[in-house]
N, C-alpha and C positions, 0 to 999 in steps of 0.2 A: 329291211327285215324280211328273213326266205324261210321258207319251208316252219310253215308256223302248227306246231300238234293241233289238232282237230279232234275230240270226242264229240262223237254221235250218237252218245245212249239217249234213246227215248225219241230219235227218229226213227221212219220206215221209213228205209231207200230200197224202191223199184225200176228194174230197169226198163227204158224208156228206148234205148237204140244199142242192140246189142256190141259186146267187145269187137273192134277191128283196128287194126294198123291204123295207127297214126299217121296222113299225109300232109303236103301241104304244094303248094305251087310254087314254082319257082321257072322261069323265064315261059309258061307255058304248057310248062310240063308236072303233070305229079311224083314227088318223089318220099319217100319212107322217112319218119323222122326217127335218129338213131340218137341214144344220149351220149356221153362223152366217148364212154368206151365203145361206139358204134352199135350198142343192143338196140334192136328196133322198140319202139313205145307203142301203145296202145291209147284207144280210148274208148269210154263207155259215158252215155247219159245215164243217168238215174234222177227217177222223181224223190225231192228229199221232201217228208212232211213231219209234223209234228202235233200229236192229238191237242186236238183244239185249232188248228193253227192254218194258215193256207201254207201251202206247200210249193216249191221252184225248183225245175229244171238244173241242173248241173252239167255240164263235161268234165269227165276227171280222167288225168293221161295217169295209166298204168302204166307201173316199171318191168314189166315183166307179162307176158300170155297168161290170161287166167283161163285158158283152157275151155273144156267145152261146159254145157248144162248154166249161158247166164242168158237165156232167152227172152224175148220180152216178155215184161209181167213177172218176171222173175224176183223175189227178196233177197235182200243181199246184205251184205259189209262191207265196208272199204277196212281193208289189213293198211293200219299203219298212215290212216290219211292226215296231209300236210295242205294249206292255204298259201298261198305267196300274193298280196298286193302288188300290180305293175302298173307303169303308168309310162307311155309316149308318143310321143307327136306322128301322125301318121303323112302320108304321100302330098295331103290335100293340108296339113298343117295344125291337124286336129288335134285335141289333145285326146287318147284314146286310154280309160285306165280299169279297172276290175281286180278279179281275185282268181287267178288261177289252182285249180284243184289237181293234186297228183294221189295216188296210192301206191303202194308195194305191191295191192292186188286186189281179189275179188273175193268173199268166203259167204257160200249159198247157205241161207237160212229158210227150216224146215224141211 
């Protein structure tokens, strides 16, 4: 099961590490991660909470530049955000699994 609808009324998501290029390593070196059609991705932390509630950390890869003005401290929205569960054995044999977070983009509140 991919890309699962996500409603976030009634949290406040803050950004915690501003938008930048998604990278990642490969033989050494860093290089830009691009989605199918080669558009470079993005990523942004934001603190998700909920009144009453403790609240965590997220990374979520943007489909798209959400442009300037999401600085830290910043309140925000994810336009459009999706959940995917993965799950696979890593180098040392491990089983490695979570929820990856994606959005179409970023929309500044207040």
């Amino acid at each position: 099961m991919r890309d699962i609808p996500v409603v976030l009324s009634g949290w406040r998501l803050m950004v915690t590490e501003e938008p930048a290029l998604k990278t990642r390593e490969v033989d050494g070196t860093s290089e830009i991660v691009t989605d199918r059609d080669g558009v470079s991705q993005f990523v942004v932390s934001v603190f998700a909470k909920s009144k009453g509630q403790k609240g965590e950390e997220i990374r979520v890869t943007l489909s798209a530049d959400p442009g300037e003005g999401f600085d830290e401290g910043a309140l925000v929205e994810l336009i459009g955000a999706t959940v995917s569960p993965y799950s696979f054995k890593n180098g040392r044999g491990e089983t490695v699994s979570g929820l990856a977070w994606r959005a179409a983009g970023l929309k500044p509140l207040g």
